[in-house]
Each structure stands twice: as structure tokens, then as C-alpha cells.
PAGU-225633 format. One record per residue (C-alpha): x, y, z; residue in one letter. Coordinates in steps of 0.25 Angstrom, whole numbers, plus 5000, padded with zeros to 4 digits. Example, Ala and Ser with C-alpha at 12.3 -4.5 7.8 and 13.67 -1.06 7.14 Angstrom:
// PAGU-225633
<pt><xx>5049</xx><yy>4982</yy><zz>5031</zz><res>a</res></pt>
<pt><xx>5055</xx><yy>4996</yy><zz>5029</zz><res>s</res></pt>
***
This chain:
// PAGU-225633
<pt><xx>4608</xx><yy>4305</yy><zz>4359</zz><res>x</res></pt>
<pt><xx>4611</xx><yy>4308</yy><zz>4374</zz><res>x</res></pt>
<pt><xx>4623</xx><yy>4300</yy><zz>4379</zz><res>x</res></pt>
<pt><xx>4620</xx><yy>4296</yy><zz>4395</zz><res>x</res></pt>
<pt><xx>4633</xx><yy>4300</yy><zz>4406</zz><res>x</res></pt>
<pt><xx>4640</xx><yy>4290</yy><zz>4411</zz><res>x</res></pt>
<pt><xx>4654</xx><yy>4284</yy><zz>4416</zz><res>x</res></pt>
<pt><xx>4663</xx><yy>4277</yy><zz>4406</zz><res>x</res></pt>
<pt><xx>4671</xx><yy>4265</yy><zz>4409</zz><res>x</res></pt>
<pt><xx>4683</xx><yy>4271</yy><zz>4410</zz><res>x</res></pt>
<pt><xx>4676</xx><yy>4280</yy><zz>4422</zz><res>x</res></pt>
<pt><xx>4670</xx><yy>4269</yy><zz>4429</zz><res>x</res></pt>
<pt><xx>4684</xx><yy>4262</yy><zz>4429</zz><res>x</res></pt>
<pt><xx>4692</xx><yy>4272</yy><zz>4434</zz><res>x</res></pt>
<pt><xx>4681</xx><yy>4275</yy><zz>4444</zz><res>x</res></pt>
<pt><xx>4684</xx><yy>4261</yy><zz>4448</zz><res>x</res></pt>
<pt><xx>4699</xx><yy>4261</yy><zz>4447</zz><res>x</res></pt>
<pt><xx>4700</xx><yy>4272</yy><zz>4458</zz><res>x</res></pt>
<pt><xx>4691</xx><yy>4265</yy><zz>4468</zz><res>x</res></pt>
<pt><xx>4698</xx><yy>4254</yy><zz>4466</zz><res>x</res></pt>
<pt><xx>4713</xx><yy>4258</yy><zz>4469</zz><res>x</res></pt>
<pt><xx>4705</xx><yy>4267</yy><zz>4481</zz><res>x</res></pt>
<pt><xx>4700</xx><yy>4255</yy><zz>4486</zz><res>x</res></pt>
<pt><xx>4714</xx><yy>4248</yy><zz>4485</zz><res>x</res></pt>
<pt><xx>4721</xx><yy>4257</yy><zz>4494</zz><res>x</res></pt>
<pt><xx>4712</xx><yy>4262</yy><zz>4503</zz><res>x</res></pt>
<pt><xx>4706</xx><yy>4248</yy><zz>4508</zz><res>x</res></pt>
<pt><xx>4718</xx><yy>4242</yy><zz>4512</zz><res>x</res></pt>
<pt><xx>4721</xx><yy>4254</yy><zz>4522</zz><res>x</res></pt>
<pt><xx>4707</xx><yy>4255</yy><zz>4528</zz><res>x</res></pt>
<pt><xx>4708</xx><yy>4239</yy><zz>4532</zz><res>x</res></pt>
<pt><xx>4721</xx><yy>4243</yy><zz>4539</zz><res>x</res></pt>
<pt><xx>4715</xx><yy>4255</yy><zz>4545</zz><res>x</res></pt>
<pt><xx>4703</xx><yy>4245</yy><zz>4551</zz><res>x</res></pt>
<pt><xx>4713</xx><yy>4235</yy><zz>4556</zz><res>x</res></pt>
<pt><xx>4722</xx><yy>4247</yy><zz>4564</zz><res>x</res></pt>
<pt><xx>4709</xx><yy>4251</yy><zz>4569</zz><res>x</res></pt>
<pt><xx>4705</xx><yy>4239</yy><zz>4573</zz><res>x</res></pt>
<pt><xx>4718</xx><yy>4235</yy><zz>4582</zz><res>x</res></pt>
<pt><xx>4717</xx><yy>4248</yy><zz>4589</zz><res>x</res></pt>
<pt><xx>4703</xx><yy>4246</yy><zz>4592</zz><res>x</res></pt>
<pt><xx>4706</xx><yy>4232</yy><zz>4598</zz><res>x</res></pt>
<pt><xx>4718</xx><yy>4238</yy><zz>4605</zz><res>x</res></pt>
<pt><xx>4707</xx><yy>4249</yy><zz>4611</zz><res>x</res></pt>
<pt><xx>4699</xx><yy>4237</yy><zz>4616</zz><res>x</res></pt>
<pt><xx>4710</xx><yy>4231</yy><zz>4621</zz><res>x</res></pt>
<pt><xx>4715</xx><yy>4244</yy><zz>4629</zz><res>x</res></pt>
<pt><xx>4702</xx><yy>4245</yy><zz>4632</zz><res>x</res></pt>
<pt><xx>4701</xx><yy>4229</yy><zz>4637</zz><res>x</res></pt>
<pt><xx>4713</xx><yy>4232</yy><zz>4647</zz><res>x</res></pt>
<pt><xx>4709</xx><yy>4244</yy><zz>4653</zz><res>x</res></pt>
<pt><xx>4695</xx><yy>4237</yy><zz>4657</zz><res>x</res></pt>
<pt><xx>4703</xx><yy>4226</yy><zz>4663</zz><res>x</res></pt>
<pt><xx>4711</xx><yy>4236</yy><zz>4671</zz><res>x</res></pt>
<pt><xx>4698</xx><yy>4244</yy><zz>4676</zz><res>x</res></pt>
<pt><xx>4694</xx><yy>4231</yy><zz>4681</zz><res>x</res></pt>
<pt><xx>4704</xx><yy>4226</yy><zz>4688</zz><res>x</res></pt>
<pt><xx>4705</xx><yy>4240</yy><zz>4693</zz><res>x</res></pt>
<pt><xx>4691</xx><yy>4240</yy><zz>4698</zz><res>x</res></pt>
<pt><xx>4692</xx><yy>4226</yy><zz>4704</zz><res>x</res></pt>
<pt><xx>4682</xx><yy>4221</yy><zz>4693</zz><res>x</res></pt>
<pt><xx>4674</xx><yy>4208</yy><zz>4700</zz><res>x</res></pt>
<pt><xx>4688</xx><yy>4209</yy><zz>4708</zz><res>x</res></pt>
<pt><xx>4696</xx><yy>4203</yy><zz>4699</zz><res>x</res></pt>
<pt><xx>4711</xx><yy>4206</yy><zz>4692</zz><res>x</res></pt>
<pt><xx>4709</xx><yy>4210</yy><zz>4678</zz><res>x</res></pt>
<pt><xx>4716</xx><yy>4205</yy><zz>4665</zz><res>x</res></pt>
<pt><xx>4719</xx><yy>4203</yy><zz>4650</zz><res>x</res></pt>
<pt><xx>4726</xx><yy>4190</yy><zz>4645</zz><res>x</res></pt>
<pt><xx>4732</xx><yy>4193</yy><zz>4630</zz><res>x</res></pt>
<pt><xx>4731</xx><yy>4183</yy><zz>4620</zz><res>x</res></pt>
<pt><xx>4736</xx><yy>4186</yy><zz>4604</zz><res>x</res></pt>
<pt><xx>4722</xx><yy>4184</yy><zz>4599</zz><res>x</res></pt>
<pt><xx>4714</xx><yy>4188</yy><zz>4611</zz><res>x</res></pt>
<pt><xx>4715</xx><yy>4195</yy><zz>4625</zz><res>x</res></pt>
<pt><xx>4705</xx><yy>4190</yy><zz>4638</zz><res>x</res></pt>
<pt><xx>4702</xx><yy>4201</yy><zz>4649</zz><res>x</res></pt>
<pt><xx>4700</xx><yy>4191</yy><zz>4662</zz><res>x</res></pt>
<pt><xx>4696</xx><yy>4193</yy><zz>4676</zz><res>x</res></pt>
<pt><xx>4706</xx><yy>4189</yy><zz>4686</zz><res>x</res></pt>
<pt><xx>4721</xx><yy>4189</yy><zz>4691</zz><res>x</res></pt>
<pt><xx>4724</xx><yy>4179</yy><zz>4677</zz><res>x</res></pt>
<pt><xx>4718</xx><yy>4177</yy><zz>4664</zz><res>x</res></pt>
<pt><xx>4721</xx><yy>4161</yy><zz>4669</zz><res>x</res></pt>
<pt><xx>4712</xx><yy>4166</yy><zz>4680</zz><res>x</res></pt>
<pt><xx>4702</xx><yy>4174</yy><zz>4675</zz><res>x</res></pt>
<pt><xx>4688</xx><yy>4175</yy><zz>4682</zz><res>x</res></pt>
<pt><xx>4683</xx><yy>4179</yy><zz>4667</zz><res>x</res></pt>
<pt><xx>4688</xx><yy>4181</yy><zz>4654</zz><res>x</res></pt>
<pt><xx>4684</xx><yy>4190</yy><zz>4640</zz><res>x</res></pt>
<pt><xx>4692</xx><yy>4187</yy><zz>4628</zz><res>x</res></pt>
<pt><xx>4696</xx><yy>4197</yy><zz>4616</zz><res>x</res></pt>
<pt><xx>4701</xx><yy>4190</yy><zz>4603</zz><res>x</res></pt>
<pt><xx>4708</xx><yy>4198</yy><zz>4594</zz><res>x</res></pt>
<pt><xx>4703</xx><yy>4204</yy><zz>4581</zz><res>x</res></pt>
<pt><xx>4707</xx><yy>4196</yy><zz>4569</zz><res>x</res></pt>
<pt><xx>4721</xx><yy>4200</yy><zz>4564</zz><res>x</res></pt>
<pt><xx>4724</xx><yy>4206</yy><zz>4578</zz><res>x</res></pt>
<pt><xx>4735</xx><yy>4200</yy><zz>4586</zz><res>x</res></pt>
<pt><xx>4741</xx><yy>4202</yy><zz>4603</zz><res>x</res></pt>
<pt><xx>4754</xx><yy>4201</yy><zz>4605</zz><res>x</res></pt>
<pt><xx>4766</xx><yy>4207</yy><zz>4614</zz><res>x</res></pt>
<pt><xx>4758</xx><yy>4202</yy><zz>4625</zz><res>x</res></pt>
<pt><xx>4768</xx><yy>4205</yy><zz>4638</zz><res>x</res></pt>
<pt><xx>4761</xx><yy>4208</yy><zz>4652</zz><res>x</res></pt>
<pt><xx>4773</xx><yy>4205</yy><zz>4659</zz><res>x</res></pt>
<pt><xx>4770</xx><yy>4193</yy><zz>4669</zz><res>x</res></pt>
<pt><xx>4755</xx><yy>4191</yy><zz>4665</zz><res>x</res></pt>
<pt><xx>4760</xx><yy>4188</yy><zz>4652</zz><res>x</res></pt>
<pt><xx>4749</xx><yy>4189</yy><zz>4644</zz><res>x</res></pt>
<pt><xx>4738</xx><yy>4195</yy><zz>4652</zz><res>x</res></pt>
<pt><xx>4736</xx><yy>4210</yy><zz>4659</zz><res>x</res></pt>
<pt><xx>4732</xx><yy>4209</yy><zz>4674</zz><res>x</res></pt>
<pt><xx>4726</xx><yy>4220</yy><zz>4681</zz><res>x</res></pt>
<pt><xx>4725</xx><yy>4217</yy><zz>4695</zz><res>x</res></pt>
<pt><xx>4712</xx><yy>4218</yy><zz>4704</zz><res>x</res></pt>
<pt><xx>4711</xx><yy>4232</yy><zz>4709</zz><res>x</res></pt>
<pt><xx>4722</xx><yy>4237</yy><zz>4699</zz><res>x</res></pt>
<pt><xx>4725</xx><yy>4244</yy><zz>4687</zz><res>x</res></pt>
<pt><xx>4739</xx><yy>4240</yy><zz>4684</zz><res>x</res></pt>
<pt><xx>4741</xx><yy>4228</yy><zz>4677</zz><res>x</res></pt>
<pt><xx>4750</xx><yy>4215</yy><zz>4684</zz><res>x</res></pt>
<pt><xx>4759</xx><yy>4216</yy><zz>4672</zz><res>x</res></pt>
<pt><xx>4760</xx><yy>4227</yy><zz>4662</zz><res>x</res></pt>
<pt><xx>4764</xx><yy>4225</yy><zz>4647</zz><res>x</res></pt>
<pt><xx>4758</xx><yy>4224</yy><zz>4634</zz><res>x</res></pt>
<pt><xx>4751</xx><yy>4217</yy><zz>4621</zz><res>x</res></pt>
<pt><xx>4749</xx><yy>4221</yy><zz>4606</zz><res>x</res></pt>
<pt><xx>4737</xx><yy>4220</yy><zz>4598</zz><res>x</res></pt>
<pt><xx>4743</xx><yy>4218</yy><zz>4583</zz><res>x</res></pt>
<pt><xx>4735</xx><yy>4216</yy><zz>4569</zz><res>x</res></pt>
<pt><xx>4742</xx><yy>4215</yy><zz>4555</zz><res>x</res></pt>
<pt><xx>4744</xx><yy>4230</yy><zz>4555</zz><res>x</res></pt>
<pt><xx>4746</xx><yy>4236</yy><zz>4570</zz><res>x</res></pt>
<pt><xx>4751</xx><yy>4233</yy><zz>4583</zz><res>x</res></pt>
<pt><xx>4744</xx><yy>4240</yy><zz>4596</zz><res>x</res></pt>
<pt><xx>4752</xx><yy>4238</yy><zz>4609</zz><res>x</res></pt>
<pt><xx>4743</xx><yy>4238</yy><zz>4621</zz><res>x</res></pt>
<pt><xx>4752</xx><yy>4242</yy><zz>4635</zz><res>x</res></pt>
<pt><xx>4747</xx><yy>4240</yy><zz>4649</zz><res>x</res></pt>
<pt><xx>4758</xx><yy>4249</yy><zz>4657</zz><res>x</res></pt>
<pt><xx>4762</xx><yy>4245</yy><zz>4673</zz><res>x</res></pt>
<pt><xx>4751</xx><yy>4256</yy><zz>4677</zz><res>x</res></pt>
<pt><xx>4740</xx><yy>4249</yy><zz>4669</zz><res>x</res></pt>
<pt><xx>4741</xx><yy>4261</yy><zz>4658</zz><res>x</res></pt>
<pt><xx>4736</xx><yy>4254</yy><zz>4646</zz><res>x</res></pt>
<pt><xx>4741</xx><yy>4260</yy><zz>4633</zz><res>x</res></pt>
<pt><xx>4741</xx><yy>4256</yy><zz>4618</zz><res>x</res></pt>
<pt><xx>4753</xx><yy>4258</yy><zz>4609</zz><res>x</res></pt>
***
């Protein structure tokens, strides 16, 4: 009589057993990894946002001033001397989770002006972009050199 191969219980169980405590440890720390990458590719887009602004205003875009009013759950690029106003208006809402704060652009409060024909902005200052794990600082300095922290 000719016995056939094959796995026993036990084998199968401890097979099992490993994948398991594999998958306990390591899915937790790649959810965390997709959420820091995912803040810092909104802060990119933001960066990103605020440069275009500037290079309009810059370039005298419809002949216009150029801004970004920050809200906590959402920021609007405008076109014009005030988000109150804006000739036109786009809005970005926040991913779910993600958070603006620390918004401080001096006098304009809550919006960062670049001038018609300039690069500087009115008011230099700052916002975070926060989730339940990281906080990204965003920093438009006097000269309009915008860097992220």
C-alpha cells in the first residue's frame, strides 16, 4: 500500500499561526506609512497651489492680484485683491482625517495675497496641515520663498 504526501494539521496550523502574527504587526505600520504619505502629498499640492498663485499674480494673470483664503477643512485659491472680492473662486477640501490650523498671515488673517505684478506676498506667515499622526508647516517668507517644514 502506497501512502500519498501531504501536510498534517499541525503544519497547516502553524503555517497559519505565522501569517497571522505577520499580518498583525506589519498591517498596522503600512496604514500609518499610507497616511504620512498621504499628508505630505497634499502639503506638495498645496506648495504647489501657492506657487501657482504667486506666478499669476506675478504675471499679471487676467490683471488681477492672486490669493489663497485657509479654512480648517478646506482652502479657495481666488482671483482678486480679497477672497471677499474674488472675481473667481476654486475650492480644495481636505482629505478625511486632515486638518488646517496655525493659520497667521499677519494682517490678511487667514488669506495669502500676492499683489498684481508681484511675487512677494501682502503678509507673510504660515498654516499647518495636520492628520492623527503628522503635522506639516507650510511658510511663505517676506520674499515669497515658500518652504515646508
Amino acid at each position: 500500500m502506497k501512502y500519498k504526501s501531504a501536510f498534517t494539521l499541525v503544519e497547516v496550523l502553524l503555517v497559519l499561526a505565522i501569517l497571522s502574527a505577520a499580518t498583525f504587526f506589519f498591517v498596522p505600520a503600512a496604514a500609518r506609512e499610507f497616511g504620512q504619505n498621504s499628508i505630505r502629498s497634499f502639503a506638495q499640492e498645496m506648495e504647489s497651489d501657492i506657487y501657482v498663485q504667486q506666478q499669476n499674480a506675478y504675471s499679471g494673470i487676467n490683471n488681477h492680484s492672486h490669493g489663497i483664503a485657509f479654512f480648517s477643512d478646506s482652502y479657495i485659491v481666488f482671483e482678486g485683491s480679497t477672497y471677499a472680492t474674488a472675481f473667481s473662486t476654486e475650492t480644495f477640501d481636505l482629505e478625511p482625517g486632515m486638518v488646517l490650523s496655525n493659520i497667521n498671515f499677519g494682517a490678511s488673517g487667514n488669506e495669502l495675497i500676492f499683489t498684481l505684478g508681484g511675487y512677494k506676498p501682502v503678509a507673510e506667515g504660515s498654516v499647518t496641515l495636520s492628520n492623527s499622526s503628522e503635522s506639516i508647516q507650510i511658510t511663505v517668507n517676506s520674499s515669497g520663498i515658500i518652504e515646508t517644514l
